[in-house]
N, C-alpha and C positions, 0 to 999 in steps of 0.2 A: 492811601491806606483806608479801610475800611472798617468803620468802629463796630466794634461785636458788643460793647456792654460800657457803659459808665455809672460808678455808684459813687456817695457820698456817706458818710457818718461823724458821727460826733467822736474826739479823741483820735487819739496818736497810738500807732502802733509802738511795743516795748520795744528797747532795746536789743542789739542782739545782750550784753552784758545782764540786762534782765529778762532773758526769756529763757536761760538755764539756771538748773541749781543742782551741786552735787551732794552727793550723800555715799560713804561706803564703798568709793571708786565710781559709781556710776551718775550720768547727767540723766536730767530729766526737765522738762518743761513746768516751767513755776504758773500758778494757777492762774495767774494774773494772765502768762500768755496765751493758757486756755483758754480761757473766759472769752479775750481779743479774739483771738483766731476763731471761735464758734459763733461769734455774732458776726463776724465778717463772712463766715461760710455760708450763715444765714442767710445773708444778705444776698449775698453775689447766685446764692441758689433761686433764689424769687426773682433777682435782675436776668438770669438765665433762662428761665422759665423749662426745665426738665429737657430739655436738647439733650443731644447727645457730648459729648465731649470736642472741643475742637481738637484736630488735630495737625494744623498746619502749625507757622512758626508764628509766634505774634509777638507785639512791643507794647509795653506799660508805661504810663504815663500816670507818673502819682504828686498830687499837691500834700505839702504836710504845712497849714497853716496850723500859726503860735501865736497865743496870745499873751506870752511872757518872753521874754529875752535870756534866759540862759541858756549857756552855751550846750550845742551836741551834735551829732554829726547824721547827717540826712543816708548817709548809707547806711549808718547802724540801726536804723529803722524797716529795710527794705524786706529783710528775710522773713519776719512774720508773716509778711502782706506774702508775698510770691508763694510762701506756703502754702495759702487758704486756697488760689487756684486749682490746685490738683485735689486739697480735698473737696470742695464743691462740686467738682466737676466738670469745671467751665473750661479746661487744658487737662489732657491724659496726663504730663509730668511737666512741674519748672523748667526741665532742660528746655524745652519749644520756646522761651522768651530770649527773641534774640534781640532785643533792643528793649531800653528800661532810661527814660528820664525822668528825674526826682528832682522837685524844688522844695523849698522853705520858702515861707511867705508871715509877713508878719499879720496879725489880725488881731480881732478881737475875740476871739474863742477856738479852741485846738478843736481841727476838724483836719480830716480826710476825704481828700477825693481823687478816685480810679478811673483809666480811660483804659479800656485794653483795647488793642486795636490787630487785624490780621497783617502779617506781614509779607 
């Protein structure tokens, strides 16, 4: 496979349980996942460098080092991240990620780190 971009950052993506909040019948994304998702789109915009969009199938590979031990589940972390793709523009739509491995790793500081690779 052929790596098209790897990024790294400080913190952990929210939860899916905190990346909505409702109000009035309707969901909305809570600022906190804002915030996440815009500095990650940041990010992955500058590791892209204004390309066009790929549009083959590709596979993610995401580290979520923890520098504390309680408990939560490495999938409920995934949806934020797969999001910021499509808006950067580094993938047309999430649907193209046909393959996505996610580990936990113990450390000394909560960090994040992206492989996307074409498949």
């Amino acid at each position: 496979m052929q790596k098209l971009l790897s990024i790294s950052f400080e913190g952990l993506p929210p939860t899916v349980n905190m990346m909505y909040r409702g109000l009035h019948g309707h969901r909305y994304k809570t600022k906190k996942t804002l915030d996440f998702q815009a500095g990650v789109v940041l990010n992955l915009r500058l590791a892209w460098k204004n390309r066009p969009p790929y549009e083959g199938r590709v596979a993610l590979y995401i580290t979520l080092t923890t520098a504390d031990h309680r408990r939560w589940d490495v999938d409920n972390r995934l949806k934020a991240l797969q999001d910021c793709f499509s808006k950067a523009g580094v993938i047309k739509d999430d649907s193209q990620i046909y393959g996505l491995h996610a580990e936990r790793e113990d450390g000394t500081s909560n960090t994040t780190e992206i492989a996307l690779f074409a498949k």
